[in-house]
N, C-alpha and C positions, 0 to 999 in steps of 0.2 A: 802667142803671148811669150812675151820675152822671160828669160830664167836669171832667178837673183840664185846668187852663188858666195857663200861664204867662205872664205877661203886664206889662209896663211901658215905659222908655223908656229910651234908649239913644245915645250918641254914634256918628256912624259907623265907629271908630274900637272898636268895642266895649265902652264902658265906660259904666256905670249911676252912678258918682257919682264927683267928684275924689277923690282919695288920702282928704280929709278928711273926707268924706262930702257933701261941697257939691252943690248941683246949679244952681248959678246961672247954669248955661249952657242949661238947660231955654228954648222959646220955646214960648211958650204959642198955640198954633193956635185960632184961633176955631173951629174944629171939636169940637174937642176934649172939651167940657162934653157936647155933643149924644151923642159917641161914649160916654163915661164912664156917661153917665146911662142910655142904651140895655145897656150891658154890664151895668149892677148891677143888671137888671131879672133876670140871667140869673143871678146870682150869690145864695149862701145863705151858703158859708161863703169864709174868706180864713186860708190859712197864711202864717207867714213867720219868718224867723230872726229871733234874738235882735238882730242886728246891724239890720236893717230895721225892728225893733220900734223899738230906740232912736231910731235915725233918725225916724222918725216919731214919737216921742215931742217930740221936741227943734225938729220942723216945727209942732206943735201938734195933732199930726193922732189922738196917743192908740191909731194900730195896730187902731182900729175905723171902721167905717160902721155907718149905723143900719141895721138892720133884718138885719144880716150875725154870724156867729159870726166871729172870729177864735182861731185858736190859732196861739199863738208858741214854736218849739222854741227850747228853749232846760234847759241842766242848770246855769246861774248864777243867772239870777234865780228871788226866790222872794218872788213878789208870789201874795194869794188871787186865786183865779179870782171873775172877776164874772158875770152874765146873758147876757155877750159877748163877751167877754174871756178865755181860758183859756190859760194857760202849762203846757206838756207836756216831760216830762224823756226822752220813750223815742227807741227810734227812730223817726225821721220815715217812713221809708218806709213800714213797717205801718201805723205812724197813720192816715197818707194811704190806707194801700190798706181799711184798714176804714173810713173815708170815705165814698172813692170805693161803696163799695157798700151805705151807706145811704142810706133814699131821701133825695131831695132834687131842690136846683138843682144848677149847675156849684159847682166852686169853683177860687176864683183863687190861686195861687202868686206874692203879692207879692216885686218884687225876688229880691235876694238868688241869685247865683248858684251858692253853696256849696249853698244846700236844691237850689235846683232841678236841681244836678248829681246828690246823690244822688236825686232823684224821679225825673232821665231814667235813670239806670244801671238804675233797679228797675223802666221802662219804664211810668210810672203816668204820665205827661203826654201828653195827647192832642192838645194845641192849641197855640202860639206864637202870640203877636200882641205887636208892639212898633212904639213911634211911634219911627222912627228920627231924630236931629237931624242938623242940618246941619254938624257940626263935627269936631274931630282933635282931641281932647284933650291926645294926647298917652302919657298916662299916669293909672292911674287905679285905679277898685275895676272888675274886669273882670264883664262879662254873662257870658259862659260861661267854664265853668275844663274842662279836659283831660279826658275821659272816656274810659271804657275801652274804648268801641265809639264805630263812627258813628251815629248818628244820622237817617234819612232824612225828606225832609220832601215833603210834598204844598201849593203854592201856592193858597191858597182866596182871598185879598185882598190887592192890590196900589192904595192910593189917596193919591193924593197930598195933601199938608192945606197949609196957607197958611203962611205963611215959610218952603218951604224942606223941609218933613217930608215923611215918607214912611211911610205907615201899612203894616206887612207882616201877613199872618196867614197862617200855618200848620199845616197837620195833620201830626202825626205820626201816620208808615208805622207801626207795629208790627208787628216780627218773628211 
């Protein structure tokens, strides 16, 4: 069975982008490229909300890599699906779990804390990994929102990256 993997970056403070979606407090680790590159070797497909989609529309980034399926939940936009590209109206949890059990690589859970809270309620994420920054935002669009259980987590990578980061990865216990 294939591993859903949540994964991106985060201020210490818990937040993935300012209120506006900016991320210009991002510090780009010379690690980083090495670790990115190594990850997408493991990776086939990438989900992620409609909100994450845009955002990466608007960074330049189109909500694809090559060689990767993305689908974007989302029940507003209604763009045609491309070769790599797929916009999905249902719900996310099934999606994911009839995924998760075709064959394949991992797939990654870009951003977006709202998908990945419903993915952990329906207990379909396997893995955590975030490059933590050095910073307090303050205020912000939050990495985790309120869930209806805890959560338990198994420490698999602790590595520190250069300005400052702090790369974490985690297994999730499954009840």
């Amino acid at each position: 069975m294939r591993k859903v993997i949540f994964g991106g970056a985060n201020s210490l403070d818990n937040f993935i982008a300012r209120k506006d979606d900016e991320v210009d407090w991002l510090i780009w680790s010379k690690e980083v490229p090495e670790i990115m590159k190594e990850m997408w070797k493991t990776i086939d497909t990438m989900v992620m909300g409609r909100k994450t989609y845009e955002v990466s529309v608007r960074m330049g980034a189109g909500g694809g890599q090559a060689g990767v399926k993305t689908y974007v939940f989302s029940r507003t936009i209604k763009k045609r699906n491309s070769k790599k590209l797929f916009f999905v109206a249902e719900d996310a949890a099934e999606f994911v779990r009839r995924l998760k059990e075709e064959e394949g690589k991992d797939i990654l859970v870009m951003g977006g804390g709202v998908l990945a809270k419903s993915l952990f309620e329906a207990d379909l994420i396997d893995e955590i990994g975030f490059n933590i920054h050095p910073v307090l935002l303050g205020s912000g669009i939050p990495l985790f929102y309120e869930m209806s259980r805890q959560i338990d987590l198994e420490l698999k990578e602790c590595r520190q990256l250069s300005g400052g980061c702090v790369l974490l990865t985690y297994n999730v216990k499954h009840a």
